[in-house]
C-alpha positions as CSV (number, residue, x, y, z in Angstrom):
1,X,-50.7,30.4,-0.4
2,X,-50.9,26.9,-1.7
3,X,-54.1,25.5,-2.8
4,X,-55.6,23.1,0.0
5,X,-55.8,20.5,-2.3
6,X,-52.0,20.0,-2.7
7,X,-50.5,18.6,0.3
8,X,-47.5,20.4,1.2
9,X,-45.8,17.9,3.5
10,X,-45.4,14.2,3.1
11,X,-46.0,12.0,0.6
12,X,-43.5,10.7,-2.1
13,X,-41.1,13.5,-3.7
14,X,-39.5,13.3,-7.1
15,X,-35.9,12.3,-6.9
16,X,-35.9,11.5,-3.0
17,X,-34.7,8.5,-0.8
18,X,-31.6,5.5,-2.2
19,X,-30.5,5.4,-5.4
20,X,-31.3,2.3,-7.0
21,X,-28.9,0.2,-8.9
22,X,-25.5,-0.7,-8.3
23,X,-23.1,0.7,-5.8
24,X,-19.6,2.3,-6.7
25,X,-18.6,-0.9,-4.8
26,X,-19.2,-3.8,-7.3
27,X,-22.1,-5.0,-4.9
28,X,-25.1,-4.4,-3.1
29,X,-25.1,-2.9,0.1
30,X,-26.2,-3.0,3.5
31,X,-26.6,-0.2,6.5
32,X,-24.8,-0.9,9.3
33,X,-23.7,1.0,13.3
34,X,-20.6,1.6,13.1
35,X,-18.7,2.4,16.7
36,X,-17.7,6.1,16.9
37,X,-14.1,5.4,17.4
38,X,-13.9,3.7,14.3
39,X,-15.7,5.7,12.2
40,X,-12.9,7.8,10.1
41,X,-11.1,4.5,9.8
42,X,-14.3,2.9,8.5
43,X,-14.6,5.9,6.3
44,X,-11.3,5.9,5.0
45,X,-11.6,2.0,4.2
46,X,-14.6,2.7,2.2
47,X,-12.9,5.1,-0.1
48,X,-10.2,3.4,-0.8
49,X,-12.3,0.5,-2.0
50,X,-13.9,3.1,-4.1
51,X,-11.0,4.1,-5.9
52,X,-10.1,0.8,-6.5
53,X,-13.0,-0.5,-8.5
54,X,-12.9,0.8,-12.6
55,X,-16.7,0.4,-12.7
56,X,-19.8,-0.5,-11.1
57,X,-19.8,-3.5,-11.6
58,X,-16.2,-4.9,-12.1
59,X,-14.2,-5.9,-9.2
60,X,-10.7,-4.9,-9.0
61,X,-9.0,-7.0,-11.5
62,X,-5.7,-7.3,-8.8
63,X,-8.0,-9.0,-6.4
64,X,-8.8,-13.2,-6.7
65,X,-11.0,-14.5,-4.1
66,X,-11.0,-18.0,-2.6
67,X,-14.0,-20.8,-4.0
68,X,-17.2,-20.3,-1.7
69,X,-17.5,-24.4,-2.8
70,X,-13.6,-25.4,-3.3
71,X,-13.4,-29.1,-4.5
72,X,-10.7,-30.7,-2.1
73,X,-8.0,-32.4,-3.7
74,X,-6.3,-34.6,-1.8
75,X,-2.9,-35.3,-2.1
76,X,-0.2,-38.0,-0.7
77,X,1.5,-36.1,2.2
78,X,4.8,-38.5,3.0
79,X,6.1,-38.2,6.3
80,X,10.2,-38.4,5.0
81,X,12.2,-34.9,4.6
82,X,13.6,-34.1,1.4
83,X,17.4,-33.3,1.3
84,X,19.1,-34.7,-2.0
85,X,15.8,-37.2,-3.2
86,X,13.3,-38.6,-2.7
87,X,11.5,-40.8,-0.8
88,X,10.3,-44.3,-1.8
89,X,6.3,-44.0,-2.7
90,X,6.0,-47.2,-0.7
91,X,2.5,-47.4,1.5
92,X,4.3,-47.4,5.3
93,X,5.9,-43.6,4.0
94,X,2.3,-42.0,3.3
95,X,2.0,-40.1,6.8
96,X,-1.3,-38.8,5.3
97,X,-3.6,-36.9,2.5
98,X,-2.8,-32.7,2.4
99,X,-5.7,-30.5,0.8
100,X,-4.4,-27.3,-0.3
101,X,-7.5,-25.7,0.5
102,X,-7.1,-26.2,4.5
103,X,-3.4,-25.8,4.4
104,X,-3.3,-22.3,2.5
105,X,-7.2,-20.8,3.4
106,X,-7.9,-20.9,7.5
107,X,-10.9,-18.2,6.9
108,X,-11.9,-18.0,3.4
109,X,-14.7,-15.2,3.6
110,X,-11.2,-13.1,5.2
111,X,-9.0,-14.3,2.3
112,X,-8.2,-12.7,-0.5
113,X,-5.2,-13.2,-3.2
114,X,-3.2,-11.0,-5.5
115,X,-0.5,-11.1,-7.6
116,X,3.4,-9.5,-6.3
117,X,4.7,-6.9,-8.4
118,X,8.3,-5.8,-8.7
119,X,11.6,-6.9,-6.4
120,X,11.3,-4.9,-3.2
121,X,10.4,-7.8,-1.2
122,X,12.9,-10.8,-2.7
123,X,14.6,-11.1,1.5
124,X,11.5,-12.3,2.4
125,X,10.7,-14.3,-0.6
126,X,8.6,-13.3,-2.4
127,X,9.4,-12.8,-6.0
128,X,7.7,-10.7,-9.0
129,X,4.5,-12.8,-10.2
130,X,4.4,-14.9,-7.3
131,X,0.5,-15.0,-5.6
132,X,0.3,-13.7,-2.2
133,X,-2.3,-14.9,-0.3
134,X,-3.9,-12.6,2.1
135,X,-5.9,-12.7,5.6
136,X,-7.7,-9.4,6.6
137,X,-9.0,-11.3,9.7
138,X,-5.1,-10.9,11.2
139,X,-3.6,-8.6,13.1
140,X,-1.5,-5.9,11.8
141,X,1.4,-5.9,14.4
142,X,4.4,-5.2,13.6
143,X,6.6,-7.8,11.7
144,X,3.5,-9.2,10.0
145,X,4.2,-8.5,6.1
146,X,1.0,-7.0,5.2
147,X,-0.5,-5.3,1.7
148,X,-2.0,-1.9,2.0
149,X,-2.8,1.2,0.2
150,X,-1.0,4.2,-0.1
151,X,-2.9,7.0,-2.0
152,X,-4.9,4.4,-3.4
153,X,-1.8,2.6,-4.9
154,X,-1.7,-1.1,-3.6
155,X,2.0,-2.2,-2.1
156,X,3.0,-5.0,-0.2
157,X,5.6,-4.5,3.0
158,X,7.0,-5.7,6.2
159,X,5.1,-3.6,9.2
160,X,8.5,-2.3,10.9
161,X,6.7,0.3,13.3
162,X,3.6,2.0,14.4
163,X,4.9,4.2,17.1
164,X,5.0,8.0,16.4
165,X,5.2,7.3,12.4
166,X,3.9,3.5,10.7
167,X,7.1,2.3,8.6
168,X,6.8,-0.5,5.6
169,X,10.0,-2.0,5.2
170,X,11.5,-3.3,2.1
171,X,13.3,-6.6,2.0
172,X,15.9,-5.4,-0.4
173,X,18.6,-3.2,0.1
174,X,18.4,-1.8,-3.2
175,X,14.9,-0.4,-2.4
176,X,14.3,2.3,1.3
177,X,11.9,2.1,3.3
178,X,8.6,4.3,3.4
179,X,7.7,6.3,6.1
180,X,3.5,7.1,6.2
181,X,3.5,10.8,7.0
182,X,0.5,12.4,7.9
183,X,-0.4,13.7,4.9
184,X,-0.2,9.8,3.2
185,X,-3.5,8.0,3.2
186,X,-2.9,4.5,4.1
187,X,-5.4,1.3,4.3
188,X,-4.3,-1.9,5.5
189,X,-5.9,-4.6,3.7
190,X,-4.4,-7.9,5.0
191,X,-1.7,-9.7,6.2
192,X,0.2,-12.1,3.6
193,X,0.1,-15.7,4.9
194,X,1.8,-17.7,2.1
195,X,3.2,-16.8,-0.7
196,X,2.9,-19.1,-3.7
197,X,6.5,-19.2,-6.0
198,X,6.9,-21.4,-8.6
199,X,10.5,-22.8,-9.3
């Protein structure tokens, strides 16, 4: 029988309640209601984010994210096609200034960029070492070129279907195709928007 001076409910218990510290996502975080329908997919999401971060505290190194204060840089836009020159710097062929930042970035809390790897993709241009930059706000439909995780290993390929089976298409004929089976766990991050080659 316990003594009626110890209260045996309520009151603070050693080792209950959060964790403090940081998460295994990098940052802090917040509770949120998530829809029931969604709620595997949320899951799923979640884990591979896990996977991808080496520590605590240190983003994934594969991942660059846009300036929440970019500086714009306005540059002389002229309104003459190049086909074997070009055009006279003269005032009347200015059209306008371009900032890279609005051209590239439409939603940059939904942007994200990271580096190409390898030559499966060279039909659709992009190239190894060239930056894709990446929308998670988008659509996943098919034709969209999109970057994803497949057992936590990041890829990027063209969404061909997402019928009975999801197919990511190469755009090289020297490279197949990869059917997601069942047993594949897949995460779509984003959708690439540009892709930034330099020549």
């Amino acid at each position: 029988m316990p003594d009626k001076n110890t209260p045996n409910h309520g009151g603070t218990r050693v080792g209950a309640g959060r964790k403090k510290g940081s998460s295994v996502y990098g940052e802090s975080t917040k509770a949120i209601r998530v829809p029931e329908s969604m709620l595997s997919e949320v899951k799923i999401m979640l884990n591979q984010r896990k996977h991808l971060f080496k520590s605590t505290s240190t983003p994934p190194t594969d991942f660059l994210y846009p300036s929440d204060t970019p500086q714009a840089i306005n540059i002389p836009l002229f309104s003459g096609k190049v086909a074997a020159g070009f055009p006279s710097p003269a005032d009347d062929y200015i059209e306008k200034t371009l900032d890279l930042n609005d051209l590239l970035v439409q939603k940059p809390a939904a942007t994200f960029f990271v580096r190409a790897e390898g030559e499966s993709m060279l039909g659709a241009g992009i190239h190894p070492n060239d930056i894709l930059i990446v929308d998670r706000s988008i659509d996943p439909v098919v034709g969209k070129i999109v970057i994803c995780a497949l057992n936590g290993e990041l890829t990027v390929k063209r969404l061909n279907s997402i019928s009975e089976e999801i197919v990511l298409g190469a755009e090289n004929p020297a490279y197949a195709d990869i059917i997601v089976h069942k047993d594949i766990e897949l995460v779509i991050w984003g959708v690439v928007t540009n892709v930034i080659h330099a020549v």
